[in-house]
N, C-alpha and C positions, 0 to 999 in steps of 0.2 A: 874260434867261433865255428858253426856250422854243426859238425857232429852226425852222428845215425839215430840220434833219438828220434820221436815223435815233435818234438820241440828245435829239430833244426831250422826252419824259417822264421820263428822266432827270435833263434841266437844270432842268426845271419844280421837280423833286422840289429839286434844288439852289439854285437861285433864290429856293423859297420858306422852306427854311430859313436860309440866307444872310440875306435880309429879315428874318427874324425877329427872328434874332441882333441885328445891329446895330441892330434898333432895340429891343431890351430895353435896351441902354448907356444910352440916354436923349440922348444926343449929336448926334444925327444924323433929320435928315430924309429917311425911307426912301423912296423910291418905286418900285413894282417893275414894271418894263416886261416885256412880254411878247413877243417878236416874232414876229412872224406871214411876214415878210418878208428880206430882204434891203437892209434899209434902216433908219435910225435914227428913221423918223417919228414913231414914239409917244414918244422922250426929251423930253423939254424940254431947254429951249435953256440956260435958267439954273442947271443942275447943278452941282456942283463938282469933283465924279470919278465915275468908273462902277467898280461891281465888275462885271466878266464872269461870270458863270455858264453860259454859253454854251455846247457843249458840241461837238466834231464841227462841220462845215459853215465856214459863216460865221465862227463865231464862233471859231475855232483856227486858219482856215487864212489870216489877214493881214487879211482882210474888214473884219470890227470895227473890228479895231485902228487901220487907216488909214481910217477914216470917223471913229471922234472924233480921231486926229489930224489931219485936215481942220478939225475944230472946235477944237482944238489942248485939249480934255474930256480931263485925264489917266485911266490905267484903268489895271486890276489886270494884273498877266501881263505874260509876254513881248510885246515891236514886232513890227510888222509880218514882218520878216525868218526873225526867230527861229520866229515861228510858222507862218509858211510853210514851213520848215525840217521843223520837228517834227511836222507834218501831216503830209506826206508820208511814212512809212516808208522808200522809195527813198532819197532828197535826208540823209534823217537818217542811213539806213548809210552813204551816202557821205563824208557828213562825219565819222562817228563814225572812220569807217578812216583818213581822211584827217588827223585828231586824235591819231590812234593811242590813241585809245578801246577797247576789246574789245568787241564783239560777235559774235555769232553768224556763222560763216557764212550765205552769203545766194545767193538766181541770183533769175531771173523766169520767169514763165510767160505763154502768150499762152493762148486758148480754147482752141487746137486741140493744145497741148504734148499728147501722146499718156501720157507718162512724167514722173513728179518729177524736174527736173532736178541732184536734189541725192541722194546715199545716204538710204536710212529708216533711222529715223524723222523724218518733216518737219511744220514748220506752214505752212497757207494762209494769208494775210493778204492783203483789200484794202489798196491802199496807204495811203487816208486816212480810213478811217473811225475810229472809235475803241468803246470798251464790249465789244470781242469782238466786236463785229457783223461775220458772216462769219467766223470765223475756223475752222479744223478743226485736227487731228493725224490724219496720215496714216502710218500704220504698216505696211498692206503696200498695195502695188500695186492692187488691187481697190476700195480709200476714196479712190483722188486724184482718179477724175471726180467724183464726187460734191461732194469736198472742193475740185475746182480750179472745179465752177457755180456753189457754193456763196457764193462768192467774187464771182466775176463778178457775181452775182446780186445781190450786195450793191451793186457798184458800178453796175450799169445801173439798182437802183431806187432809188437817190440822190438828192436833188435837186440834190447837188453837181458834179454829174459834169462833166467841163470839156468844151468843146466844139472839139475837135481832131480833127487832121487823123490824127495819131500811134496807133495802131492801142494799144487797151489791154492792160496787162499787171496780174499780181498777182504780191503776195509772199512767195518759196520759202522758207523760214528753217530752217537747221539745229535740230532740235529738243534741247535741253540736257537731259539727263537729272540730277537733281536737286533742286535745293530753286527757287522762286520767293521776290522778298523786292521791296522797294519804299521808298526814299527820298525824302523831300520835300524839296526846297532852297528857303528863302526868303532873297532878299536875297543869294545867297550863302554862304549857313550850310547845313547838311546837318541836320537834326531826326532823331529817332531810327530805327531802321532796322526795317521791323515784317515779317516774314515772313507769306507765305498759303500759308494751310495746306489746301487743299480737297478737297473729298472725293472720292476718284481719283485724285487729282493732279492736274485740271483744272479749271484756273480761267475757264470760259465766263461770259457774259453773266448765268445763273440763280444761278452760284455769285457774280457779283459784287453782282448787286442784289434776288434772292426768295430765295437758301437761306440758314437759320439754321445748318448744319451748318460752312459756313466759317470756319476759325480766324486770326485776327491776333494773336500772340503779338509782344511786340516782343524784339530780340534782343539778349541781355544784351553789353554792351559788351565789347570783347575785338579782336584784330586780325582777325576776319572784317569784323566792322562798322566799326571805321575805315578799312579798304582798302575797304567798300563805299562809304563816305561822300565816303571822296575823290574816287573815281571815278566817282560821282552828279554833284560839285561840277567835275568834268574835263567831265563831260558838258554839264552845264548852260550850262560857258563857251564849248567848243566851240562849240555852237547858237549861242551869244552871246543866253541868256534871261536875263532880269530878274525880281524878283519871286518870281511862285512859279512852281514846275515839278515835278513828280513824276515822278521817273526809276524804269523798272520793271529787277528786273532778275531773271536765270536763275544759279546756284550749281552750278559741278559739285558731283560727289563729291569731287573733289581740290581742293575750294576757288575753282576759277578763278571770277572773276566775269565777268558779259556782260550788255553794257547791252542790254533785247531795246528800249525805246523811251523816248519826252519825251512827260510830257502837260499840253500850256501851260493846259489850262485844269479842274483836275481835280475832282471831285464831292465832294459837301457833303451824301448822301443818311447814311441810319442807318448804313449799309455804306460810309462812304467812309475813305480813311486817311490824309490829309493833316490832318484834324481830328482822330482820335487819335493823329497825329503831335505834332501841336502841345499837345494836352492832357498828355500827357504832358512834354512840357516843361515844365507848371507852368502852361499858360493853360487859362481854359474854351473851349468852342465860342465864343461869343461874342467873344471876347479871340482865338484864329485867327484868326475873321471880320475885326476891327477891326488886326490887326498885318498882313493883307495889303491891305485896303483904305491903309493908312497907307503900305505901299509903291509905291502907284498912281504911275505918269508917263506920259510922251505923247515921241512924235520927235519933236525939236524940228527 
């Protein structure tokens, strides 16, 4: 848990309920590493499997994952690939189209794009951060510098940012007008499908982890949510993820669904929804914790 991304107080917050969890079972000997770095130094060597809580940075975008497979230290989430994949926003629409997945239309933006390259209303997204960090709705022409520095600013104050030659871009995303909803797959299996409900309609970074006002209704079973589930489970294979992965997604008014992202390694805070996913299937938090740790592997 913990890490250098922008999303370290988050993972912290995830990390250390995770640890709790599993070690109420009585089963297991917990140990909770905190990383300060880009490296595995504070694990021990004698482990048995890692859960990731890791969240953004390192720890989603391949990093982690091929360091304990190095140690051949099975762990929670998607390999390497997959999560290199689902990091990127880019790399993920291109497979999602190339899957023939639905999602959003999409284009990019460089600094100096003068104009949203796409009709309004649009969203800004850096390509690999995660938590909403950076992200706006730009609705008329007057919000997209703001919304396109907005962006960038996320990504030049990264400690992820790659070191290329390749001149940076951000991502232009059709904006779906609609409902938001959010499936979790573990293993394979699709878990119940839970809608967010927030207040505006905007679900930012405050609406995910400080506002009480955000609602998670989950959505009573019927063929909205089996078509979503499927296409959670299209999604997840597409990437080629393992384990767990929380597919988000956008609902027209006419039903269409659009996968807007994969998130390989998703939160465990009061506010997260892969844990009332799973409770509602009949386990506690603790019982989540333990049935994705039990999914843990490694590349062999």
């Amino acid at each position: 848990m913990g890490g250098r991304s922008s999303e370290r107080e988050v993972s912290l917050q995830s990390g250390r309920n995770v640890a709790e969890a599993l070690a109420s079972l009585g089963k297991y000997e917990v140990v909770p590493v905190d990383v300060t770095d880009d490296t595995l130094a504070a694990l021990p060597r004698d482990v048995d499997a890692a859960y990731i809580a890791l969240h953004g940075g390192w720890g989603e975008n391949g990093g982690v994952q091929a360091a304990l497979d190095a140690l051949k230290i099975p762990y929670t989430g998607p390999g390497v690939q997959a999560s290199q994949i689902a990091m990127d926003k880019v790399k993920t629409k291109m497979v999602l189209e190339m899957k023939n997945v639905p999602t959003a239309k999409w284009s990019l933006a460089s600094p100096d794009t003068e104009k949203p390259p796409l009709p309004l209303p649009v969203v800004v997204k850096p390509p690999c951060d995660g938590s909403s960090v950076g992200i706006s709705k730009v609705s008329t022409e007057s919000d997209w510098p703001k919304a396109r520095d907005l962006a960038f600013s996320a990504i030049t104050s990264s400690s992820q940012v790659l070191k290329t030659s390749a001149p940076p871009t951000v991502l232009v995303e059709e904006f779906i007008p609609g409902r938001e909803f959010t499936v979790a797959v573990v293993d394979g299996k699709a878990w119940p499908v839970i809608e967010i409900v927030a207040k505006d309609g905007w679900y930012g970074y405050e609406e995910k982890y400080t506002s009480n006002e955000t609602r998670y209704p989950f959505l009573e079973d019927g063929e909205l949510s089996s078509k979503m589930q499927k296409i959670a489970v299209d999604a997840y294979r597409a990437v080629g993820c393992r384990g767990v992965t929380r597919v988000d997604f956008r609902v027209s008014p006419l039903g269409r669904c659009y996968v807007l992202e994969l998130n390989t390694s998703p939160g465990f805070t009061s506010h997260s929804l892969v844990p009332k996913a799973g409770i509602k299937t009949g386990l506690t938090f603790a019982g989540v914790c333990d049935r994705i740790l039990q999914s843990a592997d490694y590349d062999r």
